[in-house]
C-alpha positions as CSV (number, residue, x, y, z in Angstrom):
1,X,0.0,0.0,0.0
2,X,2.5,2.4,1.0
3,X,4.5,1.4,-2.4
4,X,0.8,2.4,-4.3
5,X,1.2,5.5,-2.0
6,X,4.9,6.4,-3.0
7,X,4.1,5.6,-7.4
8,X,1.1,7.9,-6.7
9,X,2.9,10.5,-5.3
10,X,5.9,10.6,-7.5
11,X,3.3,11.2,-10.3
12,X,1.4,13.4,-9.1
13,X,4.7,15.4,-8.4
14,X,5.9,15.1,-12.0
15,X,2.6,16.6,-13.1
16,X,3.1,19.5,-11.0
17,X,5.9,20.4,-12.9
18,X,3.9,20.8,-15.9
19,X,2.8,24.3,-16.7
20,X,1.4,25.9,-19.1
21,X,4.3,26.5,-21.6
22,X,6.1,29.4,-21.3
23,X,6.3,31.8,-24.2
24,X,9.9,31.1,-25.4
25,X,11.9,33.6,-27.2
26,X,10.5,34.0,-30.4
27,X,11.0,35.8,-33.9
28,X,8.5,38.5,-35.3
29,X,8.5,39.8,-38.2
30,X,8.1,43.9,-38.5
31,X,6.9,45.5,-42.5
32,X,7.0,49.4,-42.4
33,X,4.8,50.8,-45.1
34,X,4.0,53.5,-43.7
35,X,6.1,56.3,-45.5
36,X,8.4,57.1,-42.9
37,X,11.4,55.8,-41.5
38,X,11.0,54.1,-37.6
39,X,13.8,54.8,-35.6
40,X,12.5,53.3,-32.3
41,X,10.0,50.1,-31.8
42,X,9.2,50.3,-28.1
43,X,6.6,47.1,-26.6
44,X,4.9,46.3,-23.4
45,X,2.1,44.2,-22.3
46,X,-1.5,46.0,-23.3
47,X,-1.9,46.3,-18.8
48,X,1.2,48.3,-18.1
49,X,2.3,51.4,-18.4
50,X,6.4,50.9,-19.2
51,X,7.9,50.5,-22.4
52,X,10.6,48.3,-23.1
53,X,13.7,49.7,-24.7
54,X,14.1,49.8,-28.6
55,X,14.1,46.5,-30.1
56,X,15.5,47.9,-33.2
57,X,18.9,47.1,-34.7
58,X,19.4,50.4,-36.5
59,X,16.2,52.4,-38.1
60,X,14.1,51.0,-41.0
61,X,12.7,52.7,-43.9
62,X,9.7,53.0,-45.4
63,X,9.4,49.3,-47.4
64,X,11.5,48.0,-45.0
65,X,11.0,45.0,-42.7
66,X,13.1,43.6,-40.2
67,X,12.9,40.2,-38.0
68,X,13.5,41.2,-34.0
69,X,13.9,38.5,-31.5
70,X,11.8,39.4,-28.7
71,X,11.4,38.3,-25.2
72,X,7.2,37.9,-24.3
73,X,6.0,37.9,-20.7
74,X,5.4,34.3,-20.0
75,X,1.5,35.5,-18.5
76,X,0.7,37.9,-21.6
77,X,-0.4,37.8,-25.2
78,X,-1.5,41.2,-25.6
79,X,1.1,43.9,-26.6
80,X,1.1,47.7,-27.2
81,X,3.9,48.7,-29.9
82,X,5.1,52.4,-29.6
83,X,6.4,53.6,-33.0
84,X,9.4,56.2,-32.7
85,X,10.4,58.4,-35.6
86,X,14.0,60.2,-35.8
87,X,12.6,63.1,-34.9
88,X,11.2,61.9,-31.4
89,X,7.3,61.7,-32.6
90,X,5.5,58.8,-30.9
91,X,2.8,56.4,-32.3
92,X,1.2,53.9,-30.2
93,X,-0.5,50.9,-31.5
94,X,-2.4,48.8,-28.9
95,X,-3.4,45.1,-28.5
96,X,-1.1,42.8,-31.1
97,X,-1.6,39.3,-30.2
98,X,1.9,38.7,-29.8
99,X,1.0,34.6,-28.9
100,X,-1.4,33.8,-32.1
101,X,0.5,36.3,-34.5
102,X,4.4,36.7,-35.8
103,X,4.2,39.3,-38.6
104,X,3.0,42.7,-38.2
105,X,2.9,45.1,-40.9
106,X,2.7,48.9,-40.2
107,X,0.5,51.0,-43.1
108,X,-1.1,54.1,-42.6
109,X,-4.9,54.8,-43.4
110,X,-6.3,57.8,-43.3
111,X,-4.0,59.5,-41.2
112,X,-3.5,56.8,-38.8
113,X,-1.0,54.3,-38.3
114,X,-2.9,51.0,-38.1
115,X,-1.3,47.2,-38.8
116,X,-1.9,43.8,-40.2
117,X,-1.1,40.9,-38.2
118,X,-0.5,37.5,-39.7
């Protein structure tokens, strides 16, 4: 019985161990079409306030993409993306599904800086 006991124990111990998997380093894919270069890509989760430092090698031009390694919260899927341009101007783009989605194209439509996430 105690043997049952022990095997029972051990298992249920190794299941415990099991979480949900944690959101491992993954690769996204950034398209700027919006018709102006990005100097700075700035994320954080869509439920705080701080934003990460650039993930941005370098700037990227209008046509440009660029693939960024990037480094999720294990608890969240939804991002805000802050848009720098060289001359300091900020645009924030809220709620990217960073867990379902790994390209994200910038555009602009009328006026506004929107994207397409595949």
């Amino acid at each position: 019985m105690k043997k049952i006991a022990l095997i029972a124990g051990l298992v249920a111990m190794s299941f415990s161990f099991i979480a949900t998997p944690a959101l491992a380093d993954a690769g996204y894919s950034i398209q700027n079409n919006t018709g102006v270069t990005v100097a700075g890509l700035h994320m954080s989760p869509t439920n705080q306030t701080n934003w990460g430092g650039n993930i941005l090698d370098g700037s990227m031009e209008s046509g440009g993409s660029a693939t960024i390694t990037f480094h999720p919260d294990d608890t969240e899927c939804m991002y805000d993306i802050k848009i720098v341009n060289p001359e300091g101007a900020e645009v924030f783009v809220t709620g990217i599904d960073l867990c379902k989605f790994h390209k994200v194209t910038f555009s602009v439509e009328g006026g506004k800086v929107v994207y397409n996430a595949e």
